[in-house]
N, C-alpha and C positions, 0 to 999 in steps of 0.2 A: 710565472705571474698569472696568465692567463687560468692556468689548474689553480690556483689559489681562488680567482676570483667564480670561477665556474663552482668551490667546496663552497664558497661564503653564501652564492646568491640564495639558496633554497633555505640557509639559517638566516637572511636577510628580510626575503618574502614573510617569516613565520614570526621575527620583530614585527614587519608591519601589522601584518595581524592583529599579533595581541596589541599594539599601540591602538589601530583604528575600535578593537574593541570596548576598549579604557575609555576613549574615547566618548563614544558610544552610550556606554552607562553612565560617566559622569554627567554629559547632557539631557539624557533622555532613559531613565533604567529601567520604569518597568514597561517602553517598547522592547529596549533591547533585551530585556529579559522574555520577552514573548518572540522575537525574532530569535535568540538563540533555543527558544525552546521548537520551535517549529521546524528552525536548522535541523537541531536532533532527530525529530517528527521524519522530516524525509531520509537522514538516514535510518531510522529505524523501519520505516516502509522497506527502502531498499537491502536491506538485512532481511525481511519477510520476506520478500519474492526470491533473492538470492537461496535462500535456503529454500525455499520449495523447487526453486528450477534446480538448483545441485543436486538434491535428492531424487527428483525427477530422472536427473540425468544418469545417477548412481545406478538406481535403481534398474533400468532400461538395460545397462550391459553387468547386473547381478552385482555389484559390489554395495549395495545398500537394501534394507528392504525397505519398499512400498510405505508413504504415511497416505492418511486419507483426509488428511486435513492440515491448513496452513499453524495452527496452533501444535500437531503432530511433527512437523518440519523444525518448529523449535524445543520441541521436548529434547531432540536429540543432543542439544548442547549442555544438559543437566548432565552427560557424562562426561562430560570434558574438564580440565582444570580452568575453574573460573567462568564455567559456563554459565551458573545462578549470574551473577556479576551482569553477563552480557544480557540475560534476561531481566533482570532490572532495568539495566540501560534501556533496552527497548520497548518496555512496556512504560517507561518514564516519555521514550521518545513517542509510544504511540498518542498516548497521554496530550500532550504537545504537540501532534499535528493533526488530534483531533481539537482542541482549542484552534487550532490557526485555521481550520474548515469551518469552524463557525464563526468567527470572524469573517471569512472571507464570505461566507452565505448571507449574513445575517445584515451585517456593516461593510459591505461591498468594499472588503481592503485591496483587491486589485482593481478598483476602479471602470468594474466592467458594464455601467452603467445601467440603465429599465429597459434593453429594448425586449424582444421573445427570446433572442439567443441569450442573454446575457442572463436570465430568469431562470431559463432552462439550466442554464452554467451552474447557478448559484443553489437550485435544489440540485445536483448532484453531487457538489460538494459538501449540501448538508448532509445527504445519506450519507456520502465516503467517512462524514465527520463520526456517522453513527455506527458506521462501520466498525473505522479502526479503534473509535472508544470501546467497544464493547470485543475488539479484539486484545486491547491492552488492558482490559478486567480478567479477560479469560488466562493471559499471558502471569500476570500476579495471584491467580487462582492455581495458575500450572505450580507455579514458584511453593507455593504453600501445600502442596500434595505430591511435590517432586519425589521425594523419600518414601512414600507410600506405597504398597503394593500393589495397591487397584486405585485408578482415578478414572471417574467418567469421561467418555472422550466425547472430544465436539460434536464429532456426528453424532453420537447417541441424544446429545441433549437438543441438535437436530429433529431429531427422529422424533424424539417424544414432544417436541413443541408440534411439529407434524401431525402426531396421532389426536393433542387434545383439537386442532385446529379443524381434523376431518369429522370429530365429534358432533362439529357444529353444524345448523342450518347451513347447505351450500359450504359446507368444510373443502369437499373435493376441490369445487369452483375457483374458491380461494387461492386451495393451494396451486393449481393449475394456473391460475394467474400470477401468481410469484414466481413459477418458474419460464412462465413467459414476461416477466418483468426481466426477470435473471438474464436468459436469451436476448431480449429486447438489448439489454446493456454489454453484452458480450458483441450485437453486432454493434451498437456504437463504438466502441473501443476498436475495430476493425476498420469501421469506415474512418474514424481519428486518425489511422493509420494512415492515412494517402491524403487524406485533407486538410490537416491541422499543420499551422505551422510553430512549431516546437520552441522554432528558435527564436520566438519573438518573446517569449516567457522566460528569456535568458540572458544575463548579461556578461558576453566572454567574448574573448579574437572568434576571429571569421573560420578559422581551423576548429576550435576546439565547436563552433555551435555545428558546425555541418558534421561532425562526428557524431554529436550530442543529437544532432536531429534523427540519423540514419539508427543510434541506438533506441529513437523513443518510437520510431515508426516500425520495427520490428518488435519492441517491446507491447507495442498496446494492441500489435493485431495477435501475437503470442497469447496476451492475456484473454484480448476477446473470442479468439479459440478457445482457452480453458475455461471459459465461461459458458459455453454453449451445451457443452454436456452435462455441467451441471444442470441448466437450466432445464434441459429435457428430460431429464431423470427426476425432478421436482413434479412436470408437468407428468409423468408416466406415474407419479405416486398417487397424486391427486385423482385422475383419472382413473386408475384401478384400487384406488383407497386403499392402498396400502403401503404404510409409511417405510418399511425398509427399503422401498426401492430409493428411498433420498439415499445421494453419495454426495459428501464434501468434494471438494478440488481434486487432493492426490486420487481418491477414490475413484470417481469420474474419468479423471485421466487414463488411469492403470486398466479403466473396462479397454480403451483402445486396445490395448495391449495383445488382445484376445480378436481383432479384427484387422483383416486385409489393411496393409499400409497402417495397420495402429501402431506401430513402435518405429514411420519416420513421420507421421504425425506427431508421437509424444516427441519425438527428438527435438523437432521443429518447438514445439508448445513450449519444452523444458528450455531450449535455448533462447526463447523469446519471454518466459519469465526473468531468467537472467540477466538479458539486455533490458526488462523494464526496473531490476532492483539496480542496475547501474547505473542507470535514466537518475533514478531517484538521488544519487550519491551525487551527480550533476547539478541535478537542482537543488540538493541541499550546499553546497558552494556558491555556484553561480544567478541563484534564482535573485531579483529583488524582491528582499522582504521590508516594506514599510508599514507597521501595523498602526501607527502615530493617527492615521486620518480617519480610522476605524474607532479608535480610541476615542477620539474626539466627538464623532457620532453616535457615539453610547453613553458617554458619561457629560456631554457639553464643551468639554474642552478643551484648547489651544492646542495643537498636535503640538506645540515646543514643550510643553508642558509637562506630558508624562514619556 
């Protein structure tokens, strides 16, 4: 009896689900259609990093070669069966958790109020918003030149955005400050790591957030490691005006590779990618998403309403 009831509960859990979803849109659908699209949103973030930190990790003890860039990380799936598929999915998902960054920017849908932190909070969730939009065009662009012999890769279109921007009056300057903006963010992401409490942005048992917290505090200082070299390799472009020296992510990473302790560096870095795309599979479950009072803030109306 007890095995019967232990096979039913996990198809019991995935009734309530779909029931509270039905739910959900019968009341209120085009929230719940912006909260499941944002769901998606974070697991398609956490698919980004997971594939970059695997390949990372591949790569490291030779069973993968090297990408140099996160949009590289998912190329690799156009070989697989049904790969196209999973990149639709996520460039649908990126699509949709750049919508929910500008809500949360714009129409403060987590409620994080006017003070200087909350300001702060809310432009870097609009960049993250500009981020990942402009990562899920590139992701839809990949899809449409899959089959192709040659497609321009990220970094190239990098590079050249680089070389027309060093063109400019103070080009260098510029670009030298984008990769100390770069840097600047790579240590925020590091100091989040020991000071942010994770698990207040979570709604689950006391086991699964202290799990959930220990994956987001190795996740964001991982990330704000692989951010630092980018961001130096940006500023070394600027400064000797010469734009190859820009390297995307894998790129960046892979220079370790060729320095004292650079491959338990990357190890560290590829494992802490990983732990931040599993972060993301957390918060796409567990996070609350109520986009109802945002909604209301934009268009004037009664958060029961839409």
């Amino acid at each position: 009896m007890d095995g019967e009831a232990a096979a039913t509960a996990p198809s019991s859990r995935g009734w309530t689900v779909v029931a509270r979803w039905r739910r959900r849109f019968a009341a209120a659908p085009w929230a719940a259609s912006v909260e499941l699209l944002a769901r998606l949103g974070y697991v398609a973030r956490g698919i980004v990093y997971l594939s970059i930190g695997l390949i990372a990790a591949l790569a490291l003890v030779g069973l993968a070669p090297h990408t140099r860039s996160a949009l590289g990380s998912l190329e690799a799936w156009g070989r697989w069966p049904f790969g196209v598929v999973l990149l639709w999915l996520t460039g649908l998902g990126l699509y949709g958790f750049a919508g929910w960054r500008a809500l949360q920017a714009v129409f403060d849908a987590d409620h994080q109020g006017r003070s200087a932190k909350a300001w702060a909070s809310r432009a870097g969730q609009a960049l993250s918003g500009l981020i990942y939009g402009s990562l899920a065009v590139s992701v839809f662009g990949l899809i449409d030149t899959l089959h192709d012999l040659h497609h321009a890769s990220e970094v190239a279109a990098e590079r050249e955005t680089v070389t027309k921007v060093l063109s400019w009056p103070l080009g260098g300057t510029m670009v030298m400050a984008a990769g100390g903006f770069i840097v600047a963010c790579g240590l925020g992401n590091a100091i989040r790591a020991v000071v942010d409490n994770f698990g207040g942005t979570l709604k689950c048992d006391p086991r699964t957030t202290i799990w959930a917290c220990r994956l987001a505090r190795v996740g964001y200082f991982g990330r704000g490691v692989a951010m630092l070299p980018v961001g130096f390799f940006m500023i070394a472009a600027g400064w000797h005006e010469h734009a190859a020296e820009v390297k995307g992510v894998g790129g960046a990473l892979w220079a370790l590779h060729h320095q004292a302790w650079g491959d338990l560096v990357l190890a560290f870095v590829a494992a802490g990618l990983i732990a931040f795309g599993a972060f993301a599979f957390v918060e796409a479950w567990h996070r609350p998403i109520r986009p109802e009072a945002a909604f209301g803030a934009a268009f004037g109306a009664s958060p029961k309403t839409v």
